[in-house]
C-alpha positions as CSV (number, residue, x, y, z in Angstrom):
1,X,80.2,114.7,39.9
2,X,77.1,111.9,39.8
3,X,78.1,108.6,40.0
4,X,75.4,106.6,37.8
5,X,74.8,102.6,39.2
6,X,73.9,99.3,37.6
7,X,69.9,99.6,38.4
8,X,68.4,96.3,39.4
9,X,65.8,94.9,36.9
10,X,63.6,92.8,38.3
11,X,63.6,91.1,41.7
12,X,65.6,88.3,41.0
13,X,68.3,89.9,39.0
14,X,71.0,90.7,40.5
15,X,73.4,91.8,38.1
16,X,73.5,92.9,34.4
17,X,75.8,93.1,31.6
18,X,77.0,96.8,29.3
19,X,75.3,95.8,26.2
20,X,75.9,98.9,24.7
21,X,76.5,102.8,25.3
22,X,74.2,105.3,23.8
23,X,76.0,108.1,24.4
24,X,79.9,108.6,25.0
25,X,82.5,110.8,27.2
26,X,82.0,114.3,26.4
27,X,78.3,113.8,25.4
28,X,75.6,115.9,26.5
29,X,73.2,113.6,28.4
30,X,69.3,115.3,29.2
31,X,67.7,113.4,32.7
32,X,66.0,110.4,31.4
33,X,67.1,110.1,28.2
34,X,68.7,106.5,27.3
35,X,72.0,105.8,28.3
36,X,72.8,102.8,28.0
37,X,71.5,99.2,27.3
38,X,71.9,96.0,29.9
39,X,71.6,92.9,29.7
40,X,70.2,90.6,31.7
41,X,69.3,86.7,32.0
42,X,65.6,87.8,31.1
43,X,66.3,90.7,28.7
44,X,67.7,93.6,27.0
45,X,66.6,97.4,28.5
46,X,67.5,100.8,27.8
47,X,68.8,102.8,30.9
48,X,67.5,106.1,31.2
49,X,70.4,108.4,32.7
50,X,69.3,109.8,36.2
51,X,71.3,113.1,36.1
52,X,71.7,115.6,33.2
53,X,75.1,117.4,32.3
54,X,78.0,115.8,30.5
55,X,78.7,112.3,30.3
56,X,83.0,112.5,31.4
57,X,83.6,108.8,32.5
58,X,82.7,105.1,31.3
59,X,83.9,103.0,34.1
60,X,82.7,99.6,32.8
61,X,83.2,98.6,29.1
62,X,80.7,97.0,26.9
63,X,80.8,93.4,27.7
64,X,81.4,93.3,31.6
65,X,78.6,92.1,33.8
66,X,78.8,94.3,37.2
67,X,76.5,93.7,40.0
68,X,73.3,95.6,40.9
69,X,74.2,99.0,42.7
70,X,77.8,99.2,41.1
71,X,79.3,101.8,39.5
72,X,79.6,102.4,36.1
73,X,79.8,105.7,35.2
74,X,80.3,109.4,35.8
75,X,78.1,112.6,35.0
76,X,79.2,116.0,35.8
77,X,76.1,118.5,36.1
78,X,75.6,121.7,35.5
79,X,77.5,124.6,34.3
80,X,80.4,123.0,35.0
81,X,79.9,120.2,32.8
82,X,80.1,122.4,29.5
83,X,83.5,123.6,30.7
84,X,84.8,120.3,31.1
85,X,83.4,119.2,27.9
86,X,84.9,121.9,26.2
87,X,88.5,121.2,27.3
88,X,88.1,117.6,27.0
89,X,87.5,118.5,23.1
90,X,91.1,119.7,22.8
91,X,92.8,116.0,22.9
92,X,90.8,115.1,19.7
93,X,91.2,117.8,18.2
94,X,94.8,117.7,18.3
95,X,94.9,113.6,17.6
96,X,92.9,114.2,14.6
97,X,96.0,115.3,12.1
98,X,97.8,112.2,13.5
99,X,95.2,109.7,12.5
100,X,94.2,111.4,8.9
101,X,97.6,110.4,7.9
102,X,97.3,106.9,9.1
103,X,99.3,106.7,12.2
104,X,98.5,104.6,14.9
105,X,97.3,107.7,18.1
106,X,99.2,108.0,21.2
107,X,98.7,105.4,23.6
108,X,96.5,108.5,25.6
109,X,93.8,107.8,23.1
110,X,93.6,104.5,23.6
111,X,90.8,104.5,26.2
112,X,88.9,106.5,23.4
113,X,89.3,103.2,21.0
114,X,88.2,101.1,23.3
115,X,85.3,102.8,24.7
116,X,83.6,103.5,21.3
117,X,80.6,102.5,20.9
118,X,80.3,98.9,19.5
119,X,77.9,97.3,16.9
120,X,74.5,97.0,18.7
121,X,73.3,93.8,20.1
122,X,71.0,92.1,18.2
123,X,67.1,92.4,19.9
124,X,65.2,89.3,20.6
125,X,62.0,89.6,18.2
126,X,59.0,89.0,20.4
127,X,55.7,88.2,19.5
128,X,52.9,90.1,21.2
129,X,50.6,87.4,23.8
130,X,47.7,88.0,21.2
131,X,44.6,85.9,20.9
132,X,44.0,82.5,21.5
133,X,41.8,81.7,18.0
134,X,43.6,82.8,15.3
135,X,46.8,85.3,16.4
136,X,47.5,88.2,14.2
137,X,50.8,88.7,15.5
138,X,52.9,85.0,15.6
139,X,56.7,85.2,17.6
140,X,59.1,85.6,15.2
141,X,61.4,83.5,16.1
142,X,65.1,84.0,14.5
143,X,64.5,87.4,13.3
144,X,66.7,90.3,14.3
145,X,67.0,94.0,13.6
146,X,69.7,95.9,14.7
147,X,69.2,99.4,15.5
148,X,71.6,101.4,14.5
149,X,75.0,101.9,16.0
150,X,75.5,105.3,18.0
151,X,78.9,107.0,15.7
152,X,82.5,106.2,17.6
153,X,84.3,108.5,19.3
154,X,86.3,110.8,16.5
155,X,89.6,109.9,17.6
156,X,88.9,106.6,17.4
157,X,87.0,106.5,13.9
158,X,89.1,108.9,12.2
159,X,92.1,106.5,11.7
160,X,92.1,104.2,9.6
161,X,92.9,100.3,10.2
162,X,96.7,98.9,9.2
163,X,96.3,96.2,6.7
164,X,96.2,92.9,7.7
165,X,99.8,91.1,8.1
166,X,100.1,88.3,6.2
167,X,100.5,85.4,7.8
168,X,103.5,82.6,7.2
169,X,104.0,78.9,8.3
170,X,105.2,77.8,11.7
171,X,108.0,80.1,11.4
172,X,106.4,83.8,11.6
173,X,105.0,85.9,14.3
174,X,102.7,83.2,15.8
175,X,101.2,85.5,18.2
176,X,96.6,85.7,17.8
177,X,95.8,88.0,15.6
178,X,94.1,90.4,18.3
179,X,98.0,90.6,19.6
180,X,99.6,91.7,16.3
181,X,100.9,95.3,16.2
182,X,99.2,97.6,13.9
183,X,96.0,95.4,14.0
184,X,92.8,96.9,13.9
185,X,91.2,94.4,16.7
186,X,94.1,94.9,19.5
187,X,91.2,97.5,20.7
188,X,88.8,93.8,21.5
189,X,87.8,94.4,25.0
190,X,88.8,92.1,27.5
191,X,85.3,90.2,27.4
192,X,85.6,89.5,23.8
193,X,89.1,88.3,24.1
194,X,87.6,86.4,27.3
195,X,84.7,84.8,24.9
196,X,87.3,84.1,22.0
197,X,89.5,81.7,24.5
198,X,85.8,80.2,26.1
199,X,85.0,79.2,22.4
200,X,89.0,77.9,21.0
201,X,88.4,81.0,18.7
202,X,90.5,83.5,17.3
203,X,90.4,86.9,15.7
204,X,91.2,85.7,12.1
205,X,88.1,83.9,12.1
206,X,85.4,86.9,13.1
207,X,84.2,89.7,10.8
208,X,84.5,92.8,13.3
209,X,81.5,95.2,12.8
210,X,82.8,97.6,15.4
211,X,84.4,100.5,14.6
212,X,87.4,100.9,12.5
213,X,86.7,96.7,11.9
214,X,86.6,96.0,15.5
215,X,85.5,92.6,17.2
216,X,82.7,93.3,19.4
217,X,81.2,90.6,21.5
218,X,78.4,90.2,19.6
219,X,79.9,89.3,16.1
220,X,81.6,86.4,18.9
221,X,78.3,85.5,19.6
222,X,76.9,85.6,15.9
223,X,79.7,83.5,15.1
224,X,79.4,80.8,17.8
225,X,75.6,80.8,16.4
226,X,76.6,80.5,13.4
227,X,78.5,77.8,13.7
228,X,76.2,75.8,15.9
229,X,73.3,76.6,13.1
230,X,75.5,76.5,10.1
231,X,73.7,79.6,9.1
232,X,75.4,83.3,8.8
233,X,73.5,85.1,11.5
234,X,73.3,89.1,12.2
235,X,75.7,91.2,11.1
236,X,78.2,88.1,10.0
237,X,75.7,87.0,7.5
238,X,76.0,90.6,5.7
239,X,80.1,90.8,5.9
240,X,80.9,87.3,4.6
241,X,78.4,87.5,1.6
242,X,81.0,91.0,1.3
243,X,84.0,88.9,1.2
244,X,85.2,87.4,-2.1
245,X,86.5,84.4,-2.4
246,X,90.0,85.4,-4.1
247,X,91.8,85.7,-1.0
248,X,90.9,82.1,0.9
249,X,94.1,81.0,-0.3
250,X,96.3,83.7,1.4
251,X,93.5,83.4,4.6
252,X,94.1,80.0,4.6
253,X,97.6,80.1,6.2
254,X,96.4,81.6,9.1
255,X,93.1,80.5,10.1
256,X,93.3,77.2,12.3
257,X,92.5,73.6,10.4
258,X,89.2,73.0,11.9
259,X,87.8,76.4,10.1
260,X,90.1,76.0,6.9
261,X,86.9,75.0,4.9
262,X,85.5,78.1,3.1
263,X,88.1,81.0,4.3
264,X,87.6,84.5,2.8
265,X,89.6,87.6,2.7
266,X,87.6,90.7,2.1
267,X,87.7,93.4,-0.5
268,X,89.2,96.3,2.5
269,X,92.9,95.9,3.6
270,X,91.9,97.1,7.1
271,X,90.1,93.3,7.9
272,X,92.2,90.2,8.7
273,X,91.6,87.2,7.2
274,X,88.4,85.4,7.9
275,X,86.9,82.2,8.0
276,X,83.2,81.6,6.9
277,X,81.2,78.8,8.2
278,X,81.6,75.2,7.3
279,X,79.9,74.0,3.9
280,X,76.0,72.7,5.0
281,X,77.3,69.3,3.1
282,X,79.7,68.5,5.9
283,X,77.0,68.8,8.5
284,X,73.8,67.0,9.5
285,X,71.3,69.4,10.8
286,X,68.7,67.8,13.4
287,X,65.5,70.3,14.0
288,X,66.0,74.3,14.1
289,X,69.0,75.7,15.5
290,X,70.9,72.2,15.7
291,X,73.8,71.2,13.5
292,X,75.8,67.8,14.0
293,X,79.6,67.9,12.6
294,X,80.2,65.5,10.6
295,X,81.0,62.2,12.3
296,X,79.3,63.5,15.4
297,X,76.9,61.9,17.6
298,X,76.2,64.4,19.9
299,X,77.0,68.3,19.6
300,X,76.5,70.8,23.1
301,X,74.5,73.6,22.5
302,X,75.8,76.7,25.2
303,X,73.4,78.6,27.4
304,X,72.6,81.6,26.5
305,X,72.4,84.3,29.3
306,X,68.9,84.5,29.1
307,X,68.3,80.4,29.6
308,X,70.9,80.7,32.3
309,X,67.9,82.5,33.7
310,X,65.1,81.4,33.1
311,X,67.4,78.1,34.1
312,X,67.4,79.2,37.7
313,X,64.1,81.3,38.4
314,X,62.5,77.7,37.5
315,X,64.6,76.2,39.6
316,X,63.7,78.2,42.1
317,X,59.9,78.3,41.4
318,X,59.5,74.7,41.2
319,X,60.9,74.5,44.8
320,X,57.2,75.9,45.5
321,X,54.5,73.1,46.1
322,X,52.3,74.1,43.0
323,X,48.2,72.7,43.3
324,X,46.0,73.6,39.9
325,X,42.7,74.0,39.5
326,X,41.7,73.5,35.7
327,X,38.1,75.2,34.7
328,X,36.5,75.1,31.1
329,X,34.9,78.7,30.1
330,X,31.9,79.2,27.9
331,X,33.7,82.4,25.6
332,X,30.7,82.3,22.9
333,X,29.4,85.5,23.7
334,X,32.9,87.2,23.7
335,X,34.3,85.9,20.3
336,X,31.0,87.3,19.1
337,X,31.5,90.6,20.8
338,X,35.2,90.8,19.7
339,X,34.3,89.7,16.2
340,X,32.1,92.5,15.9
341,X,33.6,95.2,17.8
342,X,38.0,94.6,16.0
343,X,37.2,96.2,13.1
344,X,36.3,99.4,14.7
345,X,38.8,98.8,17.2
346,X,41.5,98.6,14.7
347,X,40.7,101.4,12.3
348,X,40.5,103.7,15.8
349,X,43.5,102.3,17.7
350,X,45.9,100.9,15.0
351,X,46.1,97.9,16.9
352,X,44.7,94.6,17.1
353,X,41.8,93.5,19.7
354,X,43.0,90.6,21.4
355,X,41.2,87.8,23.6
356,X,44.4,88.6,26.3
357,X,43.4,92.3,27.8
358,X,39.6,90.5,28.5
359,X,41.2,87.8,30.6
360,X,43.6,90.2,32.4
361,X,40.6,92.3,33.3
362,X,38.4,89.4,34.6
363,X,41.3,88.7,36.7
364,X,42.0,91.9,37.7
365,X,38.5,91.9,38.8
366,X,38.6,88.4,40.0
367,X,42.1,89.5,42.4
368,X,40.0,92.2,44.2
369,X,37.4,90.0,45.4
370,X,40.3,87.2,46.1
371,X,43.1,89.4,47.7
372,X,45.2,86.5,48.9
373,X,46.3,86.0,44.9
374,X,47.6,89.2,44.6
375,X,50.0,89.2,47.2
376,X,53.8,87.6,47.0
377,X,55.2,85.3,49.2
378,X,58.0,85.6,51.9
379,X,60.0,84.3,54.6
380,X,57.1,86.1,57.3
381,X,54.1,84.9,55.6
382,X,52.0,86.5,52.6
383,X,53.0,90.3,51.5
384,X,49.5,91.6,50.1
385,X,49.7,94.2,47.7
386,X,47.1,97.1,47.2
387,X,47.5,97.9,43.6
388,X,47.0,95.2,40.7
389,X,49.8,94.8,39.2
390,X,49.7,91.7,36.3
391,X,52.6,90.1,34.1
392,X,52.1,89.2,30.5
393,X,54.1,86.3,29.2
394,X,55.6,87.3,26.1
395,X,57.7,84.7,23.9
396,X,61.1,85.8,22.8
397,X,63.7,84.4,20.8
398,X,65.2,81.2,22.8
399,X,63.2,82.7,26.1
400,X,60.2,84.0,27.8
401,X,59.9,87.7,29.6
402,X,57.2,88.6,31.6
403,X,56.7,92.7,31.3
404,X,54.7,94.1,33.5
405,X,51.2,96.3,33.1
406,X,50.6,98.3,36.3
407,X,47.6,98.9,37.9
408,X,45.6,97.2,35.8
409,X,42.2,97.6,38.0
410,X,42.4,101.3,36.9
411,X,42.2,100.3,33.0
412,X,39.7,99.7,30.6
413,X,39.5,97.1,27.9
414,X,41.0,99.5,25.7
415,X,43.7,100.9,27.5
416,X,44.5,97.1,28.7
417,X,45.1,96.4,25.0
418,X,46.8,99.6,23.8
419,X,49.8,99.0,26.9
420,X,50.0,95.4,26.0
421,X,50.8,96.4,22.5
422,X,53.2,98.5,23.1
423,X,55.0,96.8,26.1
424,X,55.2,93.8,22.8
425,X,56.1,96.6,20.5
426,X,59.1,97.2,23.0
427,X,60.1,94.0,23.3
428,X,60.5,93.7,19.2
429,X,62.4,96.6,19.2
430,X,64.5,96.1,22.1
431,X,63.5,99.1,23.7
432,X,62.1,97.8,27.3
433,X,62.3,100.3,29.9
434,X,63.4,99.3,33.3
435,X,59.6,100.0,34.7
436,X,58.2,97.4,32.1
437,X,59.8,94.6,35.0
438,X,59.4,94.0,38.6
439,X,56.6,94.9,40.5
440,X,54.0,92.2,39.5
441,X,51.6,90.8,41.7
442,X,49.9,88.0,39.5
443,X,50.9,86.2,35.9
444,X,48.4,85.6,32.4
445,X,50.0,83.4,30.0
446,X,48.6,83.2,26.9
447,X,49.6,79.4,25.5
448,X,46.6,79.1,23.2
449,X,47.9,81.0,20.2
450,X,50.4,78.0,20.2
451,X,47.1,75.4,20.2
452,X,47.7,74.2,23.6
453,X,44.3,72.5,25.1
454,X,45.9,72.1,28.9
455,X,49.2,73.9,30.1
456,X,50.1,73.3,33.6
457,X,51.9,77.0,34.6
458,X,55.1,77.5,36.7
459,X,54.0,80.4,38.9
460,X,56.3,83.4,38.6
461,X,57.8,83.6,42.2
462,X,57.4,85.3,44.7
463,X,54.1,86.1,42.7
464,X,51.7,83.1,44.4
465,X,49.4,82.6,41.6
466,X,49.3,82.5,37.5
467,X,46.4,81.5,35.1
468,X,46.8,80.3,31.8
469,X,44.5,80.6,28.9
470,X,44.6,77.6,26.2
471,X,42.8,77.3,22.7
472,X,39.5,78.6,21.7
473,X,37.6,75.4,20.2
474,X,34.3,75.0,19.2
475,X,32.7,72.1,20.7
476,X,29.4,70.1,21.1
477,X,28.0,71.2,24.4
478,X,24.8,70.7,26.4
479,X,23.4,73.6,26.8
480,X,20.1,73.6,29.2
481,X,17.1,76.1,28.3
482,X,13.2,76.4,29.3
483,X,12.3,73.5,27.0
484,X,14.8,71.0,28.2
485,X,18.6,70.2,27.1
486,X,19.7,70.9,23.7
487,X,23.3,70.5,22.0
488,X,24.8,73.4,20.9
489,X,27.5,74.5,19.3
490,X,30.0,76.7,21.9
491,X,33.2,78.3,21.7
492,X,34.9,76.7,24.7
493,X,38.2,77.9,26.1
494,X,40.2,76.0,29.2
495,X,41.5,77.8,31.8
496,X,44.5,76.4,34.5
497,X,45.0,78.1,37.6
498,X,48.4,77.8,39.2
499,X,48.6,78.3,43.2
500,X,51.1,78.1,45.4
501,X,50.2,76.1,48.2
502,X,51.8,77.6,50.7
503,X,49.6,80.9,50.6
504,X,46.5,79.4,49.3
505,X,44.1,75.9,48.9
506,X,42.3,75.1,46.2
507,X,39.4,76.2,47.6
508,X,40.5,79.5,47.0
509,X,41.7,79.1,43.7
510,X,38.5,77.8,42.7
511,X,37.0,80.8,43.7
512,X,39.1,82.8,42.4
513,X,38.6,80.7,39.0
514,X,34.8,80.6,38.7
515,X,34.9,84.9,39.4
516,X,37.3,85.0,36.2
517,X,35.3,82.7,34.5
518,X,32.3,84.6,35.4
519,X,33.8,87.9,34.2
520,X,33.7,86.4,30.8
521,X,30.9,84.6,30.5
522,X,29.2,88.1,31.1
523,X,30.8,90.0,28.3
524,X,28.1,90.8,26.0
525,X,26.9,94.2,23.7
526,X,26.6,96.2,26.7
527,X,30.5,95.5,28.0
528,X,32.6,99.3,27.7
529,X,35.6,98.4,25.8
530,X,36.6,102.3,26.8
């Protein structure tokens, strides 16, 4: 038996939430293939398993947060494995005539139910740190799409839902729906109960996606969001446009008075009631994502995990005493050389060439002739670091993550490009690996796409430096030649260098500055983009 553990992502995290099993007791698992999905406060990563043989015991359910180094499930290897898998086989085989003809299985299946695999979680769309003058690739803020869910355990799927009870006036079986006998969502887990009672919600009022029409946390979540946007969001959105309207008046009854407004009861016996968002005519909506109740002044929006955070690292990085050092950089000659090398470069790579993998060269460069930047910071004094290892900034859905691209020294243009593409690809997919985090030795952030002219940077601790890169702008500049000073026409691009002063002055990061700023007032027809 191989006890697999909660793997720590990322320096500062130090615990992470079952977002999702990809694979189920019984299971063949191969090493490395995904396992699972966590969650963190920064993001969303598949877990690749560490053994191979037979997955035989989920110890924490989808929905718990567990420390780092915890255990959370078990893998028998080897030959032994099989066996086991092949007996544990005989259970559902022998539960499957019981729930073809309705009845509710043995209370020995129940772990089965409850450890089925659950709607997947939504992925964050992120938008790839691309140029600074014109982005290809903008964040796509709000979007979502699910991958598909990994099929429920037999026993559990097999069976049918009981229909619905009806619910009476004050004088019935008052108990939450998720209590009622014969109910399809007495298989919630006890985080989604747990989220129900943090949000004064019950089961009547969610559309379960999960299997057999069970709640999973995140139709909780979609919910909450879609009652704070008074939009449908993710998989609610496609299950109450399912729902016609004929049975609101026999939902109505049960669903509480603040969520009366716009109750459905959908076509399939096996759902309870539910309760659709409020009408947009009740509600004032102030900017994206903000909807005021009617007669409300002020409405709290909840923290997600991920600004919970991002929340604290800035807490924590804001304890450093930040200097900056603020440079403009003449980029004339390398819009012209990226203008007429992209269209080769795309037709050959099948990806855009970006502004960002030139910067994060120059300061890859730059770091090697300035070693006390790439270096973090502890308790003893500075912890240099050999290899280059830089961060990309990459905007997410209500967040920033910071991937990581290793040894960056060792790259070319090219391949600089090609692994920021994918590490974005990734992200939009929400397939990070846990080597895409931790690790980094230095930060580019990439806040020109957005038209920023000056960004002041929060360096990522314990990293001790991050540069920023704003808008590419053409401007009137003097440029001097062998016949005197003319005014000429440049592309002009500010750069901000953050530094913690604790490990460095700004004489340093001046120097370090001016070498990145040389880097890429060289680039020219002669620079190797392979």
């Amino acid at each position: 038996m191989a006890k697999v553990t909660m793997p720590q992502l990322g320096e500062s995290v130090a615990e992470g939430t079952i977002g999702k099993w990809l694979k189920q007791p019984g299971d063949h698992v191969d090493k490395y293939e995904p396992l699972l999905e966590v969650i963190t406060d920064k993001v969303n990563a598949e877990v690749p398993s560490p053994y191979e043989g037979t997955l035989t015991q989920i110890l924490v359910e989808e929905g718990e947060t567990v420390p780092n180094n915890a255990e959370i499930a078990v893998i028998e290897e080897g030959a032994t494995a099989e066996a086991t898998a092949t007996a544990g086989s005989a259970p559902a085989a022998a539960a499957a005539p019981a729930a073809a003809t309705g009845a509710r299985p043995p209370a020995a299946s129940e772990p089965t139910a409850t450890s089925a695999t659950s709607a997947a979680p939504t992925p964050a769309a992120a938008a790839a740190p691309d140029e600074t003058k014109e982005p290809e690739t903008a964040p796509a803020a709000g979007s979502a799409s699910a991958p598909a869910a990994a099929p429920a355990a037999p026993a559990a799927t097999s069976a049918p839902a009981a229909p619905a009870p009806a619910h009476g006036p004050a004088g019935s079986d008052e108990r939450a729906p998720h209590e009622l006998p014969g109910n399809a969502d007495a298989r919630m887990t006890p985080a989604v109960r747990r989220l129900l009672r943090e949000h004064g919600l019950t089961a009547a009022q969610i559309v379960g996606t999960g299997g057999g029409g069970r709640i999973t946390r995140e139709d909780v979540t979609d919910f909450v969001e879609s009652q704070r946007t008074g939009k449908p969001v993710g998989k609610q959105d496609a299950a109450g446009a399912a729902a016609p309207a004929a049975g609101a008046a026999a939902a109505g009854a049960s669903a509480p008075a603040a969520a009366s407004a716009g109750t459905t009861q959908p076509a399939a016996p096996a759902a309870p009631a539910r309760a659709a968002s409020a009408a947009p005519s009740t509600a004032t909506t102030a900017g994206p994502g903000i909807t005021f109740p009617a007669g409300a002044d002020e409405v709290l929006v909840p923290m997600t995990q991920m600004r919970k955070g991002i929340a604290a690292q800035m807490t924590r990085a804001l304890q450093v005493p930040h200097a900056y050092v603020q440079m403009e950089v003449d980029v004339t000659s390398l819009v012209r050389f990226r203008d007429a090398a992209k269209k080769d470069f795309q037709a050959r790579e099948g990806v855009s060439l970006s502004f960002v993998p030139f910067v994060v060269k120059a300061s890859a460069e730059a770091l090697k002739r300035n070693p006390t930047f790439n270096a973090h910071w502890t308790e003893n004094g500075l912890l240099a670091k050999r290899r280059v290892n830089i961060g990309i900034a990459v905007a997410v859905t209500d967040g920033l993550i910071v991937p990581v691209i290793r040894e960056v020294d060792g790259l070319s243009i090219a391949g600089i490009n090609r692994a920021i593409a994918e590490v974005s690809e990734r992200a939009r997919a929400n397939k990070l690996r846990i080597d895409d985090f931790g690790g980094g030795t230095f930060t580019v952030d990439n806040t020109g796409w957005l038209g920023t002219n000056m960004v002041m940077p929060i360096i990522n601790v314990p990293e001790v430096g991050i540069v920023t890169m704003d808008r590419i702008t053409k401007r009137p500049v003097v440029v001097e030649t062998p016949d005197g000073d003319v005014i000429a026409i440049r592309s002009v691009m500010n750069m901000v260098l953050g530094v913690d002063h604790r490990a460095n002055d700004g004489a340093g990061g001046a120097a370090l500055l001016r070498d990145i700023k040389a880097w890429l007032e060289a680039v020219g027809p002669d620079t190797a983009i392979y």
